[in-house]
C-alpha positions as MATLAB code, in Angstrom:
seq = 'XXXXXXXXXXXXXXXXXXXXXXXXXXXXXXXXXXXXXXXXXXXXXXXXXXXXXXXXXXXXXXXXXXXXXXXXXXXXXXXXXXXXXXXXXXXXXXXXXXXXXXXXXXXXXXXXXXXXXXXXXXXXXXXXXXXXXXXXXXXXXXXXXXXXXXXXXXXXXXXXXXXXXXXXXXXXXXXXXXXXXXXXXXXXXXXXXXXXXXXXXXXXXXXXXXXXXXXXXXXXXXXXXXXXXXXXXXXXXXXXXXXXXXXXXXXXXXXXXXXXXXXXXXXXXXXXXXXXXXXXXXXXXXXXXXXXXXXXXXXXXXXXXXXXXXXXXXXXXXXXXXXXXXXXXXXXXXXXXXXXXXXXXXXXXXXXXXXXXXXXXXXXXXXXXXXXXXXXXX';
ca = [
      86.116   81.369   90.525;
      88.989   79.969   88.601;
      89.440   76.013   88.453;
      91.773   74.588   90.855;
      94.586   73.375   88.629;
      95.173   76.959   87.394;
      95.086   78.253   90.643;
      97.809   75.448   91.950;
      99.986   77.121   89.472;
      99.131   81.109   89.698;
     100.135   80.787   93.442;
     102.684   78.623   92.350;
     103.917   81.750   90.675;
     102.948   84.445   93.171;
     104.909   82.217   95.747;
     107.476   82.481   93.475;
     106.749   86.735   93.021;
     106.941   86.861   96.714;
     110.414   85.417   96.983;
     111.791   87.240   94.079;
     109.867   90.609   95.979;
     111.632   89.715   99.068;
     115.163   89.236   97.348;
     115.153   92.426   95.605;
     113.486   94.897   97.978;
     114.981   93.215  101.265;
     117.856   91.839  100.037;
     119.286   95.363   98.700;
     119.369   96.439  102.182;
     121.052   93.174  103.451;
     123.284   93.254  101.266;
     124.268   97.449  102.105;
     124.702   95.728  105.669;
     126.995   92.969  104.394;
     129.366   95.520  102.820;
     129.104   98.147  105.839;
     132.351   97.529  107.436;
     134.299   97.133  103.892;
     132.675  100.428  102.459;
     132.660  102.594  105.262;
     136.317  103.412  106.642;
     135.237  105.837  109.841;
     132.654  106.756  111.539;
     130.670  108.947  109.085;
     131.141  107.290  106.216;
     129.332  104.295  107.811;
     126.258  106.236  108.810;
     126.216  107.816  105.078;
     125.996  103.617  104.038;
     123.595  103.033  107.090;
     121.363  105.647  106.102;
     120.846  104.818  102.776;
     118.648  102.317  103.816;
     117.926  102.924  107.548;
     113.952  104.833  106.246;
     112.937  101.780  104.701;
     114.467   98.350  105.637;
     112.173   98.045  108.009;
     109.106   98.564  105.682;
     110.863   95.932  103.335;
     110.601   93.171  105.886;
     107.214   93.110  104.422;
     108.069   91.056  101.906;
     109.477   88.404  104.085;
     106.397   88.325  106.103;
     104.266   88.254  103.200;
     106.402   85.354  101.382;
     106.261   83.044  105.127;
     102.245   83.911  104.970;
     101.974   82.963  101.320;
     103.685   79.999  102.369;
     101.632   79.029  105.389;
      98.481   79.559  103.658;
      98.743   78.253  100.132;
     101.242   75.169  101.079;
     100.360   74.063  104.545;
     102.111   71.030  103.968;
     105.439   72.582  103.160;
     105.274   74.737  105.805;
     104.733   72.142  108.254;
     107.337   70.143  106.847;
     110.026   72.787  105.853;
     109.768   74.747  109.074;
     110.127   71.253  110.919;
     113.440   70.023  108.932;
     115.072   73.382  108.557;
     113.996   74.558  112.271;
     117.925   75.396  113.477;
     118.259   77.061  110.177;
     115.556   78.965  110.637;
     116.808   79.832  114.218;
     119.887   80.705  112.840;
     118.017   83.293  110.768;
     116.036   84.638  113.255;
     118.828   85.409  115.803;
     120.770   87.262  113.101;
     117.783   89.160  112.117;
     117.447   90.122  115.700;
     120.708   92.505  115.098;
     118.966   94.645  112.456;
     115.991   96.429  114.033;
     118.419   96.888  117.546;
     121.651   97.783  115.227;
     119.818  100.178  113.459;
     118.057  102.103  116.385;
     120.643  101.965  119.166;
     123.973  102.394  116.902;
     124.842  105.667  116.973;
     122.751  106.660  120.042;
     126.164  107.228  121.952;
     129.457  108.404  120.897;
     131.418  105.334  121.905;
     133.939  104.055  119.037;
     133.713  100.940  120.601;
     130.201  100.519  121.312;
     129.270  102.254  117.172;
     131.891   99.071  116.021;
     130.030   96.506  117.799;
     127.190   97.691  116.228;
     128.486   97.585  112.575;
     129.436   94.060  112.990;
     126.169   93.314  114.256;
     124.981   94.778  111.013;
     127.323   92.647  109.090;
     125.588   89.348  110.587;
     122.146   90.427  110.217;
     122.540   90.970  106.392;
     125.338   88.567  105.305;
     124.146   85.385  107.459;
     120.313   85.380  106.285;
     121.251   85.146  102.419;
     123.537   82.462  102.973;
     120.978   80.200  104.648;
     118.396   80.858  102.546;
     121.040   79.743   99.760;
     121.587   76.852  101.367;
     118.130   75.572  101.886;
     118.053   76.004   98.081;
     120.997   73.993   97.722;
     119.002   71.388   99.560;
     115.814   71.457   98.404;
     117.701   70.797   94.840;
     119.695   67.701   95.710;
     116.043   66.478   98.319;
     115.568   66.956  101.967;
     115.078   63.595  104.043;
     111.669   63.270  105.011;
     108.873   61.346  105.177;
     105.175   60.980  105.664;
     102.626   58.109  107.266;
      99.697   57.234  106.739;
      98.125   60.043  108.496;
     100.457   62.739  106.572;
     102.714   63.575  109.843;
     105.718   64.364  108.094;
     108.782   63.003  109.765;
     112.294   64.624  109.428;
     114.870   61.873  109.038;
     118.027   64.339  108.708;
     120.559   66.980  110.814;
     121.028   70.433  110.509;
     124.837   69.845  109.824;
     123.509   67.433  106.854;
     122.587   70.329  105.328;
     126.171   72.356  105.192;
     126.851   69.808  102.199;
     129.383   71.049   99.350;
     126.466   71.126   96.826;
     124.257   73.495   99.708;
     127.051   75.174  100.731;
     127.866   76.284   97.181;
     124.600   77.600   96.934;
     125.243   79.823   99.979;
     127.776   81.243   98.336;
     125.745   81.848   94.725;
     123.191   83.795   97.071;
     125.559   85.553   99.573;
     126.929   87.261   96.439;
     123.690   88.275   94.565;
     122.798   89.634   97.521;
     125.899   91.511   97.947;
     125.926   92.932   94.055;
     122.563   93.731   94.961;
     123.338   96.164   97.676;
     126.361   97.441   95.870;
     124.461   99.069   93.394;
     121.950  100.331   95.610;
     124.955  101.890   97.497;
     126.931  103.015   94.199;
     123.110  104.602   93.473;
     122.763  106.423   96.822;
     126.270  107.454   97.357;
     128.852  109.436   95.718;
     132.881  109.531   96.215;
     135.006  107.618   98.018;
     132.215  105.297   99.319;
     130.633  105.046   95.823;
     133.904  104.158   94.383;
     134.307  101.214   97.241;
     130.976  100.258   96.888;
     131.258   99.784   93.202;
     134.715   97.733   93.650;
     132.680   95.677   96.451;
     129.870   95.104   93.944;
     131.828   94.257   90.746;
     133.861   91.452   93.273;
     130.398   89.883   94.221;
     129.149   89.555   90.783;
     132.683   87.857   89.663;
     132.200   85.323   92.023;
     128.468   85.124   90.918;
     128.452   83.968   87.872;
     131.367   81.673   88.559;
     129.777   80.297   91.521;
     126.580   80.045   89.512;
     127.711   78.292   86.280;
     129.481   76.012   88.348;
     126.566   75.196   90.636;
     124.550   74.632   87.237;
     127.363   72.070   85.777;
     126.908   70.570   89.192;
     123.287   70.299   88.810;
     123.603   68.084   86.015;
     125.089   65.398   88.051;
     122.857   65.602   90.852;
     119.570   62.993   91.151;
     116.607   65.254   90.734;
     113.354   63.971   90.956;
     110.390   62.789   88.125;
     106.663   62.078   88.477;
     106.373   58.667   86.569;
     102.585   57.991   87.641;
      99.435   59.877   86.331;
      98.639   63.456   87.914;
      95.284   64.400   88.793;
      95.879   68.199   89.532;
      92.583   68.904   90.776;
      92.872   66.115   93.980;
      93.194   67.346   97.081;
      96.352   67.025   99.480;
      97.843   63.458   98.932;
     100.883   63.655   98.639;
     101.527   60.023   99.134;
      99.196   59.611   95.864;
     101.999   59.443   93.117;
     105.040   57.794   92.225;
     108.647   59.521   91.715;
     111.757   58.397   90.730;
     115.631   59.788   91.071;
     117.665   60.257   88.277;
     120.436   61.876   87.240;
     119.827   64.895   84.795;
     115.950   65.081   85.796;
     115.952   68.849   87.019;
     117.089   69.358   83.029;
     113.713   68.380   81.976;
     112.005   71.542   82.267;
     114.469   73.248   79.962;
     114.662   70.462   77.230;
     110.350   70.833   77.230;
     110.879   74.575   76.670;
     113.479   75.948   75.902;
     112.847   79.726   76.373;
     113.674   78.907   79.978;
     116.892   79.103   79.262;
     116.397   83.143   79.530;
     116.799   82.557   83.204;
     120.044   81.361   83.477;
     121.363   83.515   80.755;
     120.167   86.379   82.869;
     121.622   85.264   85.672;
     124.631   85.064   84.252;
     124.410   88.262   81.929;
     122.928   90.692   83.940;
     125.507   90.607   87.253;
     128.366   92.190   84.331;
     126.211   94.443   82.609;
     125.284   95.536   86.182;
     128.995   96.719   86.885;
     129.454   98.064   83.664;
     127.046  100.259   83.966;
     128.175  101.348   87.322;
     131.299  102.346   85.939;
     129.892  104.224   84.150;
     128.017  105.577   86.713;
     124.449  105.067   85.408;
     123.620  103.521   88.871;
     119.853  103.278   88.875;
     120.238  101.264   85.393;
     122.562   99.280   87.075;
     120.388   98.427   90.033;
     117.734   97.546   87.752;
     119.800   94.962   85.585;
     121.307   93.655   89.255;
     117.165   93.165   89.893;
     117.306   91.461   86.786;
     119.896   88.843   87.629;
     117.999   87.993   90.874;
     115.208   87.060   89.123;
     117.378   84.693   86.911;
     119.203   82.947   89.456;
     115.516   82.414   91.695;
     113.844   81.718   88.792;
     116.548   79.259   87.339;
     116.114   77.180   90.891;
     112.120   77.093   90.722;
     111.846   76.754   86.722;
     114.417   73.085   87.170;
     112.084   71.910   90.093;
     108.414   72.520   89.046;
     106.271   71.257   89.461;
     108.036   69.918   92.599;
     108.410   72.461   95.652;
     110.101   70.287   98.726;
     110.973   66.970   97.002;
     112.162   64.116   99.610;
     115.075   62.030   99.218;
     114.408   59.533  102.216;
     110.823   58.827  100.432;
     110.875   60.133   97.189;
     106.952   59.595   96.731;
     106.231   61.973   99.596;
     107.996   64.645   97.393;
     105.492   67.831   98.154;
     104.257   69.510   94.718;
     102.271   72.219   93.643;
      99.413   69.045   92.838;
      99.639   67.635   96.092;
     100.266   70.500   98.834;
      97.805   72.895   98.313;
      95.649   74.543  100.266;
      91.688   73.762   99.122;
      90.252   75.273   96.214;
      88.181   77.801   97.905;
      91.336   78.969  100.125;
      93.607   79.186   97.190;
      90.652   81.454   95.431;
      90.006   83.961   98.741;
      93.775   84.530   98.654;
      94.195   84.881   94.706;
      91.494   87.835   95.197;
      92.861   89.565   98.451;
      96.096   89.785   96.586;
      94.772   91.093   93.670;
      93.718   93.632   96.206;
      96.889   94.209   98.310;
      99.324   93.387   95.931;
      99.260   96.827   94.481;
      98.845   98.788   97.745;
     101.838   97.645   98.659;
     104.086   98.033   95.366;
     102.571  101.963   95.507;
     103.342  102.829   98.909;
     106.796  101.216   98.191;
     107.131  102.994   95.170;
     105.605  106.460   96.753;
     108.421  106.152   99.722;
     111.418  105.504   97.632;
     110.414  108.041   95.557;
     110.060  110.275   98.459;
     113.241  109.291   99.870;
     115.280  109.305   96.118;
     118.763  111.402   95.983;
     122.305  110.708   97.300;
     123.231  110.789  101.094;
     126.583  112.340  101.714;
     129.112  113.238  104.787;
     127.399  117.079  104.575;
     123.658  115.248  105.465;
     125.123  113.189  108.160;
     126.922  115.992  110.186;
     123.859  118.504  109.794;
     121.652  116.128  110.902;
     123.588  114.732  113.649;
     120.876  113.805  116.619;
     118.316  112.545  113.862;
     119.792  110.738  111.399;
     120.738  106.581  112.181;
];
């Protein structure tokens, strides 16, 4: 079995693989939901956008529950203590989520104009609400959530939820409501041709303007902001203590990482790059390039976020030495190796079946597709 300080960090990184999974495979299909009522003008043009994705969002959620497992099971600690402080967050989430699986089945069950609008909207929330507030937790993790442990590690929440719709947080929102948007603008301009490939291009090429400017100025912003450094010895092979260190704020500290090694600069340059090569290539209609350089860009603004804070993964600013890191939250060694090996396992499985179903489901859904296949298709 490997040693425990390499597997700290490999499922520091699979974490990480998780999220970036979840991003690009869910968040397309949030983010076709987010432009639904912008894209599609009438009736049929919004089931050509809905069923672009309506075969597989559902098996995309997959992701999502993976990434919460991962979570759970590697970093007890920060689950504990996350799903504690960001609980009416989290809530939030959930109750937008709810419109997805009820939007997509019950939508265009009856011919009601009123009752198929409702319905769109309802869309709308379910994919543009979740990126936002997953944005925003970023934006707080980054600047420290207030928390704190005792003696017996019961973590203690010290903050609101309207503490966390700060400017810095609510910036963040924005830098992930728009990547997620791009995202699903390509996957549209990919699946769709016309009119609605035209709008969802135009839609696309707005959200990865206000990307990268949203981006570079949360990263100028950054620089300001107290991070968080380890100023006492690390053992990386202890077991849970997170009391068991000493950190200090200061401003400039989530720079560290990038001074130390400077090829991780790729990440932001990617996430700044790839959102206008992205639209370029849409206009010039090579789509399925594009959607792979938007895939790109999400995994250089994600990975810009967790390459600043490692090794730290929920720092604290009430109690900055309860900070939770990939040394001091882990599960035990022999957990952390099961899981390693069951994903080496699964892991696969489930990129072929995804990859088996897309390409099963590959090709452009138009107007003609819709009306032919009236009482079956969403």
């Amino acid at each position: 079995m490997l040693d425990y300080p390499t597997l700290k960090i490999i499922w520091w990184l699979l974490v990480g693989v998780l999220l970036i999974g979840f991003a690009i495979m869910d968040g397309h299909d949030m983010g076709v939901g987010t432009l639904l009522p912008f894209v599609g003008k009438n009736d049929i043009e919004r089931r050509v956008v809905i069923n672009t994705v309506g075969p597989h969002w559902d098996g995309n959620q997959v992701w999502f529950i993976t990434g919460g497992g991962a979570i759970f099971a590697a970093w007890p600690l920060v689950y504990a203590t996350a799903f504690s402080g960001f609980y009416w967050a989290m809530l939030v989430v959930l109750w937008a989520l709810f419109f997805r699986p009820v939007g997509f089945d019950y939508r265009s069950k009856i011919h009601n104009l009123t009752w198929r609008k409702t319905w769109d909207w309802g869309l709308f929330v379910g994919g543009a609400v979740p990126p936002v507030i997953f944005g925003v937790a970023f934006g707080n993790l980054l600047q420290g959530v207030p928390f704190q442990f005792n003696n017996y590690l019961i973590s203690t929440y010290t903050g609101s939820f309207w503490q966390l719709l700060n400017p810095f947080a609510l910036l963040a929102g924005v830098v992930s409501s728009a990547m997620i948007t791009m995202h699903g603008g390509t996957y549209l301009a990919h699946r769709t041709e016309g009119v609605i490939q035209t709008r969802a291009i135009r839609g696309a090429s707005i959200a990865a303007l206000i990307l990268v400017i949203t981006f570079v100025a949360a990263g100028f912003w950054l620089q300001h902001i107290d991070g968080f450094r380890i100023t006492s010895a690390v053992n990386s092979a202890s077991l849970p203590d997170p009391l068991n260190k000493t950190v200090i704020r200061e401003a400039g500290a989530w720079m560290l990482n990038y001074q130390r090694q400077p090829l991780l600069w790729i990440l932001p340059a990617l996430g700044i790059a790839c959102p206008m090569v992205a639209v370029a290539l849409m206009k010039m209609r090579y789509t399925l390039s594009a959607f792979v350089v938007s895939s790109l860009s999400l995994i250089g603004v994600i990975g810009t976020a967790g390459a600043s804070m490692f090794p730290f993964i929920m720092p604290s600013s009430t109690m900055p030495s309860a900070s939770l890191t990939i040394w001091d939250s882990a599960s035990s060694h022999l957990s952390l190796g099961i899981m390693f090996w069951a994903t080496l396992i699964f892991m696969p499985l489930i990129v072929l079946y995804t990859s088996w179903a897309y390409r099963v489901m590959r090709g452009k859904v138009t107007t003609t597709q819709i009306e032919a296949n009236e009482h079956s298709a969403y």
